[in-house]
C-alpha positions in Angstrom: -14.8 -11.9 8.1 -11.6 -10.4 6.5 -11.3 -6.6 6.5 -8.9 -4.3 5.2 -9.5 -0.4 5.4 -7.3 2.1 4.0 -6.3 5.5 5.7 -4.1 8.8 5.9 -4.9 9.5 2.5 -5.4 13.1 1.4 -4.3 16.5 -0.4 -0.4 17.3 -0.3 2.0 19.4 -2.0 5.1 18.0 -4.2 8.1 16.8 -2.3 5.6 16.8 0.9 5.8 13.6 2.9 2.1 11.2 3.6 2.0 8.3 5.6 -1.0 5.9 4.6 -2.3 3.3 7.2 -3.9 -0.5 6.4 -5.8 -1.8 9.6 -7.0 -5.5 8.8 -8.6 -7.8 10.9 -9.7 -11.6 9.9 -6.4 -12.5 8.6 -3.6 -14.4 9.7 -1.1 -12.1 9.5 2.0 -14.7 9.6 0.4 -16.4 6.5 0.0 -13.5 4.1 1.5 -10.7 2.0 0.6 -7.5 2.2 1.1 -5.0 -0.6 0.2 -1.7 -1.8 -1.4 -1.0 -5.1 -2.0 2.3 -6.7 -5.1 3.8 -9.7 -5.0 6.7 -11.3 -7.7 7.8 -13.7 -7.7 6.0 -17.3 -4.7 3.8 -15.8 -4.6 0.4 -15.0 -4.4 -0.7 -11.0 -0.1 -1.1 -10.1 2.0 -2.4 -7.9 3.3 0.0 -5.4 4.8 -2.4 -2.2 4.5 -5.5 -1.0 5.9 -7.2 2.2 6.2 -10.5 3.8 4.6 -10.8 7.2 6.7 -13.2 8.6 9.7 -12.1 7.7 9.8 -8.5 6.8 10.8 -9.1 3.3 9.9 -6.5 0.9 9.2 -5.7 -2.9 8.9 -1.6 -4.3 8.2 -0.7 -7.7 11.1 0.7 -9.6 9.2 4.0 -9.4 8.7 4.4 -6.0 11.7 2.9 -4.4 14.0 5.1 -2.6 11.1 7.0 -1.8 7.8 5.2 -0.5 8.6 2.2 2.4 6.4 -0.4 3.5 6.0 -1.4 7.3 3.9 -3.5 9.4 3.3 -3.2 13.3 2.2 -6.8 14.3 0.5 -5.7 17.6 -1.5 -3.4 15.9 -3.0 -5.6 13.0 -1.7 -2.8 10.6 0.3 -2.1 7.3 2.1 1.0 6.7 3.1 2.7 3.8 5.2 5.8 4.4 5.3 7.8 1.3 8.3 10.6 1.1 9.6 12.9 -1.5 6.0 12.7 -3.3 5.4 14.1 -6.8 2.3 14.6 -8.9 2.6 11.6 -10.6 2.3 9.6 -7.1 -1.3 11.0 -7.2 -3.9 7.9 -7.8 -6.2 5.8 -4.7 -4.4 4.2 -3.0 -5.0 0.0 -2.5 -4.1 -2.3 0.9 -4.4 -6.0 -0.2 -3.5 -9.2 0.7 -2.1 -12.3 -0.8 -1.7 -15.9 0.6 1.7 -16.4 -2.2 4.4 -13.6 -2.6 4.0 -12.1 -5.9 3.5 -8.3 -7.3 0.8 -8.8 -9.8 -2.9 -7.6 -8.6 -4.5 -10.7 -9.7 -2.7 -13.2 -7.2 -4.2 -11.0 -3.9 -7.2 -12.4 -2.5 -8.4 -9.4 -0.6 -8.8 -5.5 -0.9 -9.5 -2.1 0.8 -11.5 -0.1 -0.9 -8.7 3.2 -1.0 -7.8 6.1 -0.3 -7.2 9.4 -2.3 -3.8 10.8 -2.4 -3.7 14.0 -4.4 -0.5 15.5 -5.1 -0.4 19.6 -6.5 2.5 20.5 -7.8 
């Protein structure tokens, strides 16, 4: 059965760095792509980051790009995303799914973790 469990979420400061983890099992890893997606209260789930298991290719959200990168470990069966330069507005749970086409909206992903909290104070 296909699993996907979030991590490394948790309470940080503005500007503070927060690396979240993804470890999946029941996939196969060269046919899917893996993204982030991100809730806050009253908001509607976003795309965050998504990347191409085979071939490393990768989509951010205009919001987050410069700042947040995605990153896989084969080996390991896990996603990465390594969030820097974080500000209150990054705060929301925090979503690892995956998709078997490469797109950014939430309703083309098959599978989902069920989050972690990032909370950033200011």
């Amino acid at each position: 059965q296909v699993q996907l469990v979030e991590s490394g979420g948790g309470l940080v400061q503005a500007g503070d760095s927060l690396r979240l983890s993804c470890a999946a099992s029941g996939l196969p890893f060269s046919s899917y792509t893996m993204g982030w997606f991100r809730q806050a209260p009253g908001k509607e789930r976003e795309f965050v980051a998504a990347i191409r298991w085979t071939g490393d290719i990768t989509s951010y959200a205009d919001s987050v790009k410069g700042r947040f990168t995605i990153l896989r470990d084969v080996a390991k069966n896990t996603m990465y995303l390594q969030m820097n330069t974080l500000k209150p507005e990054d705060a929301a749970v925090y979503y690892c799914a995956a998709s078997t086409v490469w797109r950014t909206d939430p309703g083309f992903y098959d599978y989902w973790g069920q989050g972690t909290q990032v909370t950033v104070s200011s």
